[in-house]
N, C-alpha and C positions, 0 to 999 in steps of 0.2 A: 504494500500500500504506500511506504514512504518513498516506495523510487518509482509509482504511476505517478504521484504528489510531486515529485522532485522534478520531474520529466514534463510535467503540463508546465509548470511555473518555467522551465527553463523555454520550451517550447512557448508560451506567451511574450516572455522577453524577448526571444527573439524577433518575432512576427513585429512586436511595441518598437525594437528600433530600427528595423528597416521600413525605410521611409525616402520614397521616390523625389528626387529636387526638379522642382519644378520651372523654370524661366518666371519672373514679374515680370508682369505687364504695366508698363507705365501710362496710370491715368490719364484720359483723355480729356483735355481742358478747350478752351474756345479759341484759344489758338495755334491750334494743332493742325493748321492747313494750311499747305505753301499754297498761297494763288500768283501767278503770272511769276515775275523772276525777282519774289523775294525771298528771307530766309527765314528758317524755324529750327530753335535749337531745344533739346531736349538735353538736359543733364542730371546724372545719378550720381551716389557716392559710393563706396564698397571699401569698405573698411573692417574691422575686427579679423586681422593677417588672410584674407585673403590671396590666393595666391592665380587666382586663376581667372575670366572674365569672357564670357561670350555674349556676345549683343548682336541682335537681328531686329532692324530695321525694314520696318512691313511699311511700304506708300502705296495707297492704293487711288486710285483717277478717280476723281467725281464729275470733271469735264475737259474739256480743252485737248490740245496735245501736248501730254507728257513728256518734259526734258527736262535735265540738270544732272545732281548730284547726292549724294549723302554720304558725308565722310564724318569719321570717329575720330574724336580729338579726345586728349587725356590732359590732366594737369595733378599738381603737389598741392598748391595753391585755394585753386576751385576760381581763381581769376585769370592767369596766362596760360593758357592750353597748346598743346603741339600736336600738330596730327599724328596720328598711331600709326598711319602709313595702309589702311584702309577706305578703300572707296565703292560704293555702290553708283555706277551710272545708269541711272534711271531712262526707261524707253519708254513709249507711247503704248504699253499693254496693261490693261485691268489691274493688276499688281506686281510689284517690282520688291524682291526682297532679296536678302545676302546677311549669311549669318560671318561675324567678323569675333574671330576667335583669339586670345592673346592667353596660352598658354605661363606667360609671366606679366603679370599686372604690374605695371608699372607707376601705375596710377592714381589715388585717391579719388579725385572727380573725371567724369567719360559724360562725353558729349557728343552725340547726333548733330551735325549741322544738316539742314535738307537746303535745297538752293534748286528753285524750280528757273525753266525760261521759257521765254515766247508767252502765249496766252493759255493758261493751263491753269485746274485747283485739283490740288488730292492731298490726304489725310494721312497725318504721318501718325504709326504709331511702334513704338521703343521695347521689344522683350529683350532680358538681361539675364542671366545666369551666373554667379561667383559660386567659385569651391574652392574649398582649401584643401592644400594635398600636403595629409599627414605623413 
């Protein structure tokens, strides 16, 4: 009876901490849409040793023909940012996305710039994923 007892409790535990990590989605606010050839920046922070950071920039057309950009900037700061050396160039199709992976985080604040051109509106929105590698 104490090692069926031992066994559920061990077997509960382990089920309690496996636990699938999910991407955040970052909220969608009322200026979350590049129209024609302005900009829209979204920025996160990823802190508590992180070592790792993937972000995927979803834009998707509401009108016009879709062009530009969306590039990942990082900073120490959370005020002078450098590009990470990642770029989404965005086409004129229903949805444009690109997961940008930085197996070494370099950076406390990550930033989305989107930079639409010509006459076009679409809807940017920012998932993020951090893990620390023990």
């Amino acid at each position: 009876m104490k090692k069926a007892l031992f066994l559920f409790a061990l077997l509960v535990g382990t089920v309690l901490s496996l636990s699938a990590q999910r991407a955040t989605l970052m909220p969608l606010v009322a200026g979350d849409t590049v129209v024609n050839a302005a900009s829209v920046s979204k920025t996160f922070t990823v802190t508590a040793g992180y070592s790792a950071v993937a972000v995927q920039p979803v834009i998707t057309k509401i009108s016009g023909t879709v062009g530009g950009s969306a590039i990942l900037y990082y900073s120490l700061d959370g005020t002078n940012f450098s590009a990470a050396g990642d770029t989404l160039t965005l086409a004129n199709v229903t949805t444009n996305s690109k997961v940008f992976a930085k197996v070494t985080a370099p950076g406390v604040y990550y930033r989305v710039t989107t930079t639409g051109t010509g006459t076009m509106s679409a809807q940017i929105r920012i998932y993020y994923l951090v893990r620390k590698h023990d």
